[in-house]
ROKOLMI-261615 format. One record per residue (C-alpha): x, y negated, z negated; residue number from 1; residue in three letters. Coordinates in Angstrom, 3 decimals, padded with zeros to 6 digits. Layout:
% ROKOLMI-261615
+----------+----------+----------+-----+---------+
|        x |        y |        z | num | residuo |
+----------+----------+----------+-----+---------+
|        X |        Y |        Z | NUM |     ALA |
...
+----------+----------+----------+-----+---------+
This chain:
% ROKOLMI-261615
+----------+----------+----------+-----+---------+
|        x |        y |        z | num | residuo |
+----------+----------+----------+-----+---------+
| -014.923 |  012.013 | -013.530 |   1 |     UNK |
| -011.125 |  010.606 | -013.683 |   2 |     UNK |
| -009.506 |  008.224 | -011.191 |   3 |     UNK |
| -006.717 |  008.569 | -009.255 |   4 |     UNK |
| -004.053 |  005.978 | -010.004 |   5 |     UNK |
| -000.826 |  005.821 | -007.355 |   6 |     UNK |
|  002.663 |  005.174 | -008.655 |   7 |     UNK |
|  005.286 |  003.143 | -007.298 |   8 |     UNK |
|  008.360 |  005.048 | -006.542 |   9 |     UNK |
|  010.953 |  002.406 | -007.661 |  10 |     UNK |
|  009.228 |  001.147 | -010.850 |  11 |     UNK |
|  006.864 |  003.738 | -011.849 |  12 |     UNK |
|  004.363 |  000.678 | -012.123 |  13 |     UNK |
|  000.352 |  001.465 | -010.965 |  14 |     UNK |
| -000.044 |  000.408 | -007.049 |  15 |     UNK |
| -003.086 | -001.522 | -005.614 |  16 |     UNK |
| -004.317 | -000.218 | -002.943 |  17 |     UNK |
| -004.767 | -003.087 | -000.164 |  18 |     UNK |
| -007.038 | -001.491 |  002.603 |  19 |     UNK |
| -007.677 |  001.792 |  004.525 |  20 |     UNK |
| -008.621 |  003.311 |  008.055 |  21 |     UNK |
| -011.651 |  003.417 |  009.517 |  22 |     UNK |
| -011.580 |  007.057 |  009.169 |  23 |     UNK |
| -010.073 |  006.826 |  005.741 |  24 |     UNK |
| -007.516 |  008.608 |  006.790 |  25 |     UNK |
| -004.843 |  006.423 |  005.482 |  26 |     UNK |
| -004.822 |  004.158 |  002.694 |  27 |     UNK |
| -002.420 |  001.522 |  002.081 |  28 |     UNK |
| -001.179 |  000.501 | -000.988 |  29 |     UNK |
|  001.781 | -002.170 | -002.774 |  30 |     UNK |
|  003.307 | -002.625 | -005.763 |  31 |     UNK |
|  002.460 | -006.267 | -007.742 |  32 |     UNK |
|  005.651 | -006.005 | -009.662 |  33 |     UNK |
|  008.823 | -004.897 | -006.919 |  34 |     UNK |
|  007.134 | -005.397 | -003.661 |  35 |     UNK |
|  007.000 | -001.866 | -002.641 |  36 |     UNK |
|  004.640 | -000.675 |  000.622 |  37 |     UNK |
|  003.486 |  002.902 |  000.728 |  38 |     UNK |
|  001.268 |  004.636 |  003.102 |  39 |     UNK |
| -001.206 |  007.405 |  001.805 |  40 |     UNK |
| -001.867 |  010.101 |  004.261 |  41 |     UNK |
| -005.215 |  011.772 |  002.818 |  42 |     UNK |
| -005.130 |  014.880 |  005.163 |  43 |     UNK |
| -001.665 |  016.131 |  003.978 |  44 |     UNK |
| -001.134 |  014.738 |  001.078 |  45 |     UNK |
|  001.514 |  012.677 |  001.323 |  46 |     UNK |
|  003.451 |  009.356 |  001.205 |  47 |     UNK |
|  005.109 |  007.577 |  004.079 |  48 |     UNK |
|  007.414 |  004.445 |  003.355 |  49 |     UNK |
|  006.082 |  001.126 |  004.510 |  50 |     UNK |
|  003.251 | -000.283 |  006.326 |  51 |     UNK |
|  002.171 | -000.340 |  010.129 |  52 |     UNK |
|  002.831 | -003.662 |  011.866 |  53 |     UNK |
| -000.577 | -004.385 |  011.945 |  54 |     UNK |
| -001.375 | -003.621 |  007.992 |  55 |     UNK |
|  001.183 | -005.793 |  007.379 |  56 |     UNK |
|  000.399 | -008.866 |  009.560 |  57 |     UNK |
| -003.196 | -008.663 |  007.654 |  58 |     UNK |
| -001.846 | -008.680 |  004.194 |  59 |     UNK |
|  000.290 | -011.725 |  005.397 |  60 |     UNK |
| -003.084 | -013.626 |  007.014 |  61 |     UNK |
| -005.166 | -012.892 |  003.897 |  62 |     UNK |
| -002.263 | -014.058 |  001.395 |  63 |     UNK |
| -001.279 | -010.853 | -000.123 |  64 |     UNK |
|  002.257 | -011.011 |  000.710 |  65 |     UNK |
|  005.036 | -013.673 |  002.411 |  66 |     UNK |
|  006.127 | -012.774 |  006.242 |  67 |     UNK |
|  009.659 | -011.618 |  004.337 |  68 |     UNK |
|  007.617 | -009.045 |  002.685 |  69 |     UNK |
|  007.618 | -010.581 | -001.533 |  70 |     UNK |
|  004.238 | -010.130 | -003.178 |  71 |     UNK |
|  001.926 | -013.274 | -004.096 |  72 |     UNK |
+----------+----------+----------+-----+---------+
């Protein structure tokens, strides 16, 4: 069984994946190294830049990232 390992787009760096839906319908993942946010859409298949407003005010309360967006 092999893993699936997401990319960053800017620095080709593996991304951590931060949380997900309820549904698992989305996943949410950032980059350690440039800072970079990325949406996972499972049903299509597909990236979407950045996070929801919501996704990101949680990885600011649990210290994941600063309110100007830089990783911890």
């Amino acid at each position: 069984m092999s893993r699936f390992y997401m990319h960053c787009r800017q620095c080709r760096k593996r991304m951590i994946r931060f949380s997900e839906d309820e549904d698992g319908k989305r996943l949410f993942y950032f980059c350690r190294n440039c800072g970079y946010r990325c949406t996972y859409l499972v049903e299509i298949n597909g990236l979407s830049d950045d996070w929801p407003v919501e996704v990101f005010d949680d990885a600011v309360r649990s210290g994941v990232i600063t309110k100007k967006g830089r990783v911890i």
